[in-house]
N, C-alpha and C positions, 0 to 999 in steps of 0.2 A: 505565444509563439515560441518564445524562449524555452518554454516549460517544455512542449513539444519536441522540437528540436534536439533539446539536453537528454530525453528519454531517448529517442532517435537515435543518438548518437552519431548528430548531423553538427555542422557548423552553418552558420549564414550571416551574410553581409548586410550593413545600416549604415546610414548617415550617421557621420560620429559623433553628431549633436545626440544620438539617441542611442547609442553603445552604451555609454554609463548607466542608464536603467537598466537595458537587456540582460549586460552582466551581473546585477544584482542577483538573478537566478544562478543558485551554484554547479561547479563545474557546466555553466554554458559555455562555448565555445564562439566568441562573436569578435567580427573583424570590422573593426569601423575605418570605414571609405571616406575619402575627402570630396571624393569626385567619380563620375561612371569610368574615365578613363582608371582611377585606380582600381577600380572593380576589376576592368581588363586585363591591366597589368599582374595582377593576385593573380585572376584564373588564367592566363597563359604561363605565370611563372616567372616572369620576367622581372616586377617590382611586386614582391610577397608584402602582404599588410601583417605587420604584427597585431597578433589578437589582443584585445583588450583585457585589460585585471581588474581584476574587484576593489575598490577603497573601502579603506576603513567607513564604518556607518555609522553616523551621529546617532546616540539613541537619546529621546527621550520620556522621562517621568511624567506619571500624569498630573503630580502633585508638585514636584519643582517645572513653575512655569505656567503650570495651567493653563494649556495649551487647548479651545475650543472652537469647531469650525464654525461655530453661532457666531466669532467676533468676524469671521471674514465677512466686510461690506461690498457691495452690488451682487451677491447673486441672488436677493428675496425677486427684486423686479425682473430681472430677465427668465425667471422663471414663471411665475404669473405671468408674464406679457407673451410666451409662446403658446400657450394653450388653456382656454380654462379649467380643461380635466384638469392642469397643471396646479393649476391654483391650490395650496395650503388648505384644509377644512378651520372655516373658522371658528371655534366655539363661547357661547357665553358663557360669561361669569357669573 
């Protein structure tokens, strides 16, 4: 949506819990709202939201840290448990 928009050469409003992803895409334009009444307030002109900025982004290495999504625990079962197409192929050894 972001991606879109930034091509567009549109702006659009989000909950401000969810501006700081949006803005990750560069030069997007996005104004994070508290509430529908400050949506109101923006679009009539009356209380303008300041657009949100990009932070700096942690990067990291794949080798300092060794960071793999195989360590995050519960998502094997809830994924086997919604569907069997879902289910992992099992193979022997």
């Amino acid at each position: 949506m972001a991606l879109s928009a930034r091509r567009d050469g549109r702006a659009f409003v989000l909950p401000a819990e969810s501006a700081a992803e949006a803005v990750l895409v560069r030069d997007a334009t996005v104004y994070p709202a508290s509430s529908l009444l400050a949506v109101c307030g923006h679009l009539t002109g009356r209380e303008p939201i300041a657009a949100a900025r990009r932070r700096a982004c942690v990067r990291f290495s794949a080798s300092a840290g060794a960071l793999d999504l195989a360590d995050v625990r519960g998502q094997e079962p809830q994924r086997s448990e919604r569907s069997p197409s879902l289910r992992p192929a099992r193979t022997a050894c």
